[in-house]
N, C-alpha and C positions, 0 to 999 in steps of 0.2 A: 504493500500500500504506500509504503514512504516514498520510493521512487517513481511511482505513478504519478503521485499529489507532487511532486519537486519537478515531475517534466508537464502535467498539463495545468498546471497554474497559471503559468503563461499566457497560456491558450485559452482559459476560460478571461484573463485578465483580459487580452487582446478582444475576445468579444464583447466583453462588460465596456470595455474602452469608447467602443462604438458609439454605445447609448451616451455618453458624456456628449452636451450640446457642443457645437462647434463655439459657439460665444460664452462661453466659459472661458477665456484665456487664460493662460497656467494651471488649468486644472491640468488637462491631459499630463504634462510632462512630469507632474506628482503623482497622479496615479499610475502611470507607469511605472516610476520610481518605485512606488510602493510595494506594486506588485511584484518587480524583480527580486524586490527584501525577501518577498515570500519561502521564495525556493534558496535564498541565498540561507536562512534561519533554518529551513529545513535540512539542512545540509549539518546542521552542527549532530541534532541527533542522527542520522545517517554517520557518520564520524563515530558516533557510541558503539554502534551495534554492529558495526562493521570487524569481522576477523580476522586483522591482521594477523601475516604472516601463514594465513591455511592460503592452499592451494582451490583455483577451482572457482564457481561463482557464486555471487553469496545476494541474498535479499532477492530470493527467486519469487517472480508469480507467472503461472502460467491461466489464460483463460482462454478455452477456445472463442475463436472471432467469426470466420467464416470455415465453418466443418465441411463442408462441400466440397472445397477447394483446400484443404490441409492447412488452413492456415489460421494461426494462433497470436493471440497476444503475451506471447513469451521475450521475458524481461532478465537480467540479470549484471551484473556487474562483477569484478574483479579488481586487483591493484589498481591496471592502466585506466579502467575508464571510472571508476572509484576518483581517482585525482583529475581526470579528466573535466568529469560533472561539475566537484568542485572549481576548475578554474571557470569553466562556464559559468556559472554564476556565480562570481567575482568578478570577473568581464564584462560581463552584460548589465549590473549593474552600474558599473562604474561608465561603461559608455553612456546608456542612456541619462545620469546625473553631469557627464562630459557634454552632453549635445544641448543643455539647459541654453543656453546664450545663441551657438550656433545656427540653431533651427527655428526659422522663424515663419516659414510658410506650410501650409500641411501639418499642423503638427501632430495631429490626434492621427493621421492616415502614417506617419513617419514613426511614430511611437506602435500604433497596432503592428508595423512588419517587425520592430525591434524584437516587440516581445513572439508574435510566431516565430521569427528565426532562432527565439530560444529553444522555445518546445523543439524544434528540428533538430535543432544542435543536441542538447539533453537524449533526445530520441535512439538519435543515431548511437550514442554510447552505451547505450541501455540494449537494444534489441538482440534478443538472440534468435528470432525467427527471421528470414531470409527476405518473403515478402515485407514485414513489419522495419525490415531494417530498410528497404528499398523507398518504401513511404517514407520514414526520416530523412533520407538524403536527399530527396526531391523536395521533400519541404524545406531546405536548408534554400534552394536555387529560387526561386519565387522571391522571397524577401528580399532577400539578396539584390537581386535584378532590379527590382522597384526603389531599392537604398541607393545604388548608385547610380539609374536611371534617371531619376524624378530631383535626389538631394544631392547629387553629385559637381562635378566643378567640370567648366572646359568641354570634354570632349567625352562625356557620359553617358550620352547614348553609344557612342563607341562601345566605349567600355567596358558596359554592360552588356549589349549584343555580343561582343566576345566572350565576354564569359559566361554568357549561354549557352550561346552553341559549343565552345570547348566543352564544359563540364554535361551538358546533355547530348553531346556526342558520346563518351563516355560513359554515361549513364545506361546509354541506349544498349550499348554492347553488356554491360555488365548485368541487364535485364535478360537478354538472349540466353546469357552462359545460367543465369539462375532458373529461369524456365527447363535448360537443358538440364542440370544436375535434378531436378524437382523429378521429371519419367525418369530419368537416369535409376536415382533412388527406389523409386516404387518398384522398378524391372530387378534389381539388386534386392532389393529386400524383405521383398514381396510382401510386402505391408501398403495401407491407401496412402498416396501420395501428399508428401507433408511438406513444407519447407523448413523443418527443423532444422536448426546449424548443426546439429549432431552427425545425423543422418547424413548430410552433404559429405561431412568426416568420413564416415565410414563407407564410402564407397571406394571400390577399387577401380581406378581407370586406367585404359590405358596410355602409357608414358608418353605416346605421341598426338593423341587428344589431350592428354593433360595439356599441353603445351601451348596448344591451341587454345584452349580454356581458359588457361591462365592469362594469354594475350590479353582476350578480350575483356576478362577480368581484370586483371589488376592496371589495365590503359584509365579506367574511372578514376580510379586510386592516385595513380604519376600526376594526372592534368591536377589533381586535385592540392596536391603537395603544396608547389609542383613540382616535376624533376625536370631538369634539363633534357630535352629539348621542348618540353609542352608547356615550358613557364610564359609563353609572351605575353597571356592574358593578363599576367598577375600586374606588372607594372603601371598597367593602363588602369585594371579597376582599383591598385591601391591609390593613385595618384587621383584619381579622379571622384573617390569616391569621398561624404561625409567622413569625418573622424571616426564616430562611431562604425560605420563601416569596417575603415580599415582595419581599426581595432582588433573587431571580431571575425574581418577574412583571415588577420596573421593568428592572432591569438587562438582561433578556436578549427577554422576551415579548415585550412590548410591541416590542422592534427587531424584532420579524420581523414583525408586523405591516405595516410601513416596508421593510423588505428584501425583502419578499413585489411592496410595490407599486414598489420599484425594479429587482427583477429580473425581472419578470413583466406587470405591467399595464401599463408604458409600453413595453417592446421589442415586445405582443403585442398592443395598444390604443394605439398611438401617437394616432388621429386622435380618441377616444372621451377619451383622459385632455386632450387640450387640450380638447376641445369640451367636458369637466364641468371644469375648470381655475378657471373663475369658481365656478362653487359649492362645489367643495373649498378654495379659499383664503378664501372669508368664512367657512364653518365653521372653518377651520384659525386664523383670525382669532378671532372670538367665542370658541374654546375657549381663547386667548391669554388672554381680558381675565375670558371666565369661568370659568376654573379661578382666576386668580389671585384674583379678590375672594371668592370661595366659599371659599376657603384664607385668607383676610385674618379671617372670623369664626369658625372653626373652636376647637373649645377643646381637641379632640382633636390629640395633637402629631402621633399616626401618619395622621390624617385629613388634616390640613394636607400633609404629605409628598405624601399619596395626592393631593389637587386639585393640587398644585403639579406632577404629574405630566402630569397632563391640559395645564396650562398649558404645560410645557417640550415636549409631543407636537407639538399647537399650534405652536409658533415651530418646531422643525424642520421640520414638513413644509409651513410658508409659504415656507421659504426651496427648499428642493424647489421646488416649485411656481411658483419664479421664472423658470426655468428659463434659467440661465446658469448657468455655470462656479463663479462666488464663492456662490451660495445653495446649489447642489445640493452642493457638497465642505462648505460651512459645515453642513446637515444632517445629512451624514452622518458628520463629527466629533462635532455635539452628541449622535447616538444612543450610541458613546464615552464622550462626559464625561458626559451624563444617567446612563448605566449606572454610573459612577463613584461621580458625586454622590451620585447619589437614594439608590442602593444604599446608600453608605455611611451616608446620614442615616438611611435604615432600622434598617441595625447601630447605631448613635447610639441609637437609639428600642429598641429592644430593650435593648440593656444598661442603660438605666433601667428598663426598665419589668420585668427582672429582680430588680432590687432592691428597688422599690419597689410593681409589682404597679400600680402606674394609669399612665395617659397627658394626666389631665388636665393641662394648662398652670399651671393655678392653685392646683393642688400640689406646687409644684416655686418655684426662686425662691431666688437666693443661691448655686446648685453650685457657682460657680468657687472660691465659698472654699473648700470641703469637698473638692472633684472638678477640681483643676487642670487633669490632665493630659486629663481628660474634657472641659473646658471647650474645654481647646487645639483639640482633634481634633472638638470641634461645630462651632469658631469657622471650621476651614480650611477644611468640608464645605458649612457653612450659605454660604463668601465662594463657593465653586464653584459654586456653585447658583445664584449671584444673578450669577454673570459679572464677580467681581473682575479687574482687568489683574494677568495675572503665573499666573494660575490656569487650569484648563481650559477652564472657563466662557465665561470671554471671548473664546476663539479660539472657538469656535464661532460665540457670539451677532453677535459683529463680521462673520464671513461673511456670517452670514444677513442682516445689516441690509444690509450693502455689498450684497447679490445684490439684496435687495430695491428698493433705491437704485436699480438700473438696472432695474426691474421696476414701480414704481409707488411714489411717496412719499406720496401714501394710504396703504398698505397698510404701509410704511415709519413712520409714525407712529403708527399704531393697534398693530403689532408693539411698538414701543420703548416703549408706553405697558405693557403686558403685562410689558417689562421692569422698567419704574418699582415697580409695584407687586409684581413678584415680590422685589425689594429690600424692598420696605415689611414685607411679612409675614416675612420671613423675618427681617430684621434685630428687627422687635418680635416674633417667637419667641425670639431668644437673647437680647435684654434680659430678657423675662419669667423665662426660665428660669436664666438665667446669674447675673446683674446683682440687688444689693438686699441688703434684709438674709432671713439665711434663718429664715422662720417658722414653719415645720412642721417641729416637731420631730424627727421621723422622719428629715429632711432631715439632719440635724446626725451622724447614727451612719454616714452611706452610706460606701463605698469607694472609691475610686477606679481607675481602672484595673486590673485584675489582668494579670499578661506574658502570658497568651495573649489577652485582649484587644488589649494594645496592639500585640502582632504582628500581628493581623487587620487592625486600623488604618493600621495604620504603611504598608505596600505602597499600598493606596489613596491616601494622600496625597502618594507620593511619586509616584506618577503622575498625579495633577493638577498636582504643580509641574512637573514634567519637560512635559507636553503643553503648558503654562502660560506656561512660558520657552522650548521650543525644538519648536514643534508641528511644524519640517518634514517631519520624518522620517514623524511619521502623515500627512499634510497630501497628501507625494509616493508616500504607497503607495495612498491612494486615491485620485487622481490622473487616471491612465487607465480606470478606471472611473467617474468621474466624468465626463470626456467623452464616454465612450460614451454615457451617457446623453442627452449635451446633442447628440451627434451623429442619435440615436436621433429626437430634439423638434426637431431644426433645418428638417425639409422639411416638419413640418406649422405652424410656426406661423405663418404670414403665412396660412395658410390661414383663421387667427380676426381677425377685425378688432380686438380688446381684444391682441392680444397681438404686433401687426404691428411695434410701434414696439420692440421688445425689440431691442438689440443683440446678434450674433450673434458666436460667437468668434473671433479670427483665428486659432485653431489648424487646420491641414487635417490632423488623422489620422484615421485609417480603421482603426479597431478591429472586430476580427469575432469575433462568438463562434465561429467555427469554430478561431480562433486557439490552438490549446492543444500548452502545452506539458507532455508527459510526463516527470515526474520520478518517476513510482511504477516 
């Protein structure tokens, strides 16, 4: 019940929203507000009941939905999507309390997609039945579209149209291969055709349709990331999109993307994702080295964000794709601090670009003497991003190199270099903007923080120190889903000769997604 009432609260808020007159001004963007608190509070007891450190998934409900057609409203959660939820709503609060000032036309029609792109978001991390997971992720793309379509900057109908058809291109295939495994199942197991995520599991296919399957499958997943080469949409709808937008495309999209191919393509494709293992880690590579130099010329601060994104996509899912123990938990932290980071440099980028209406770099120049406590809060966001020790950052990026380490010191070298140069950019973005004397005059009248910004602020950075100085707590909740995984990759890879020499973990547990525990 707890997960249910945390993902449709939203949705029932989004409808109530409705009924709010339009001539009510500032009502809307409070009761939104309000609403988000909902599932944000519900979360604390979710936190209670939750079994760290068991294997497996936990706060199960199953009800059938439509019996005719196999399909169920089966729910469940784990580590990853357990902290997942959590950043979701921490985000999506904090955006729509971010868009207070920002949004000033539409507002009641701009706050109803806020909060369905929650339920979507929420959805997706939740769903363990195949259809129910497919609804979620299609509810994500709607909002979406209309956020950066309608409230967006510039050139947003672009934007938008692109990243429609990208991610519903994607979609489109990744529906076919679920249809397919749906008779696949039934013919295997001779039981009525269900879309269980279990059932998908347990089929045997063969090695050269797996592959084919997998294409079609995990192409959803890449664009969604996104992985080099499917990233182009990403720069156009972060750049062009509302703050809050962007927010929740870096902070929250782009992880299910990643949470898509770690709940799904490797327990259902195990022999398909080693055998493409070499060509997703050199893409996962080159989008390392070229998001960061493509973000290195950038004069656009919110464009630089947006490739550094691609870059930071990149270095998580290399370390994935190491597949041991220290890379797959170091990934799945970075999607964490990435959500943190990027996010917050977003909100960073917006509250100037509120004041001053551009984003060129080279209009700006000297803030910290005018905009201290702004300086403060770019300087903690800009060091997380770049993997300062003592910040979130670095717990991550240190996994991913250590996984890598036992993985291939090629691939370990050409990673770290991606690191070098995300230092470079980012550190000459906050000289430029920060540092000198300020020469545009405009510069000289701006503000500084106002208290509901800095409360927006302020949580985010205290959870990059907190993850920064004492990551174990995140580190041991994802944990056992992180071995699952590496349980999941352990009997096929000696089956690759590139991937024979991988040490293998001395942990023998035996996690099963059958493992659930009922706390609803």
């Amino acid at each position: 019940m707890l997960l249910t009432l945390i993902t449709f609260i939203p949705l029932i808020g989004a409808a109530l929203l409705l009924c709010v007159p339009r001539s009510m001004e500032g009502a809307h963007k409070w009761f939104a507000f309000g609403v988000s608190l909902v599932p944000l509070i519900l979360c604390i007891p979710l936190m209670i009941v939750f079994p760290y450190g068991e294997p497996g998934f936990h706060c199960a409900a199953l009800v059938s939905w439509i019996p005719s057609f196999g399909i169920d409203y089966r729910i469940g959660i784990d580590g990853i999507s357990f902290v997942l939820i959590i950043l979701t709503t921490i985000l999506t609060t904090i955006s729509i309390a971010a868009s207070f000032e920002s949004i000033k036309e539409k507002e009641k029609e701009f706050y109803f997609f806020l909060l369905l792109l929650e339920t979507g978001m929420l959805g997706t991390f939740i769903a363990l039945d195949m259809f129910l997971f497919f609804v979620f992720w299609e509810l994500m793309l709607v909002p979406m579209y209309f956020i950066i379509g309608v409230w967006g900057h510039g050139e947003r109908i672009y934007a938008s149209i692109k990243f429609f058809l990208y991610t519903a291109f994607g979609s489109a295939l990744m529906l076919l291969v679920i249809f397919y495994l749906y008779f696949e199942a039934a013919n295997q197991l001779g039981a009525s055709p269900s879309f269980h995520f279990e059932n998908f599991v347990a089929l045997t296919l063969d090695p050269g349709i797996q592959k084919w399957l997998f294409v079609g499958f995990v192409l959803a997943f890449l664009i969604k990331m996104p992985l080099f080469p499917f990233h182009t949409w990403l720069p156009y709808a972060h750049t062009e999109a509302p703050t809050a937008g962007s927010v929740l495309l870096a902070g929250i999209l782009l992880k299910s993307g990643v949470y898509g191919f770690l709940r799904f393509c490797i327990p259902i494709f195990p022999q398909a994702v080693i055998a493409f293992s070499p060509v997703l880690m050199t893409l996962a590579i080159i989008g390392v080295i070229y998001g960061a130099m493509v973000a290195m010329v950038q004069r656009d601060v919110k464009r630089l964000v947006a490739y550094s994104s691609v870059s930071h996509m990149g270095m998580l899912l290399a370390g994935i794709l190491a597949w041991n123990l220290q890379g797959i938990e170091g990934g799945i932290i970075q999607m964490v601090n990435h959500g943190l980071s990027t996010g917050a440099l977003f909100l960073i980028v917006g509250m100037i670009y509120d004041r001053r209406h551009t984003r060129e770099v080279s209009e700006f120049g000297g803030l910290s003497k005018v905009m201290p406590v702004y300086a403060t809060f770019f300087m903690i966001f800009m060091l997380s991003s770049i993997g300062l020790p003592g910040l979130n950052g670095f717990v991550g990026e240190f996994l991913i190199l250590l996984g890598l380490m036992g993985h291939s010191i090629f691939w370990t070298i050409l990673a770290a270099t991606g690191v070098i140069l995300g230092a470079a950019y980012m550190l000459w973005l906050y000289q430029r903007m920060m540092f000198g004397e300020v020469k545009v005059e405009a510069n000289r009248e701006l503000k500084d923080l106002n208290r509901r910004e800095f409360h927006i602020l302020l949580p985010i950075a205290i959870f990059c120190f907190l993850i920064g100085v004492f990551p174990y707590p995140l580190q041991k909740t994802l944990e056992p889903a992180a071995k699952q995984i590496v349980e999941y990759i352990q009997p096929h890879l000696t089956a690759e000769p590139w991937l024979a020499s991988i040490p293998l973990p001395n942990e023998n547990t035996s996690p099963s997604i059958n493992n659930e525990s009922n706390h609803e």
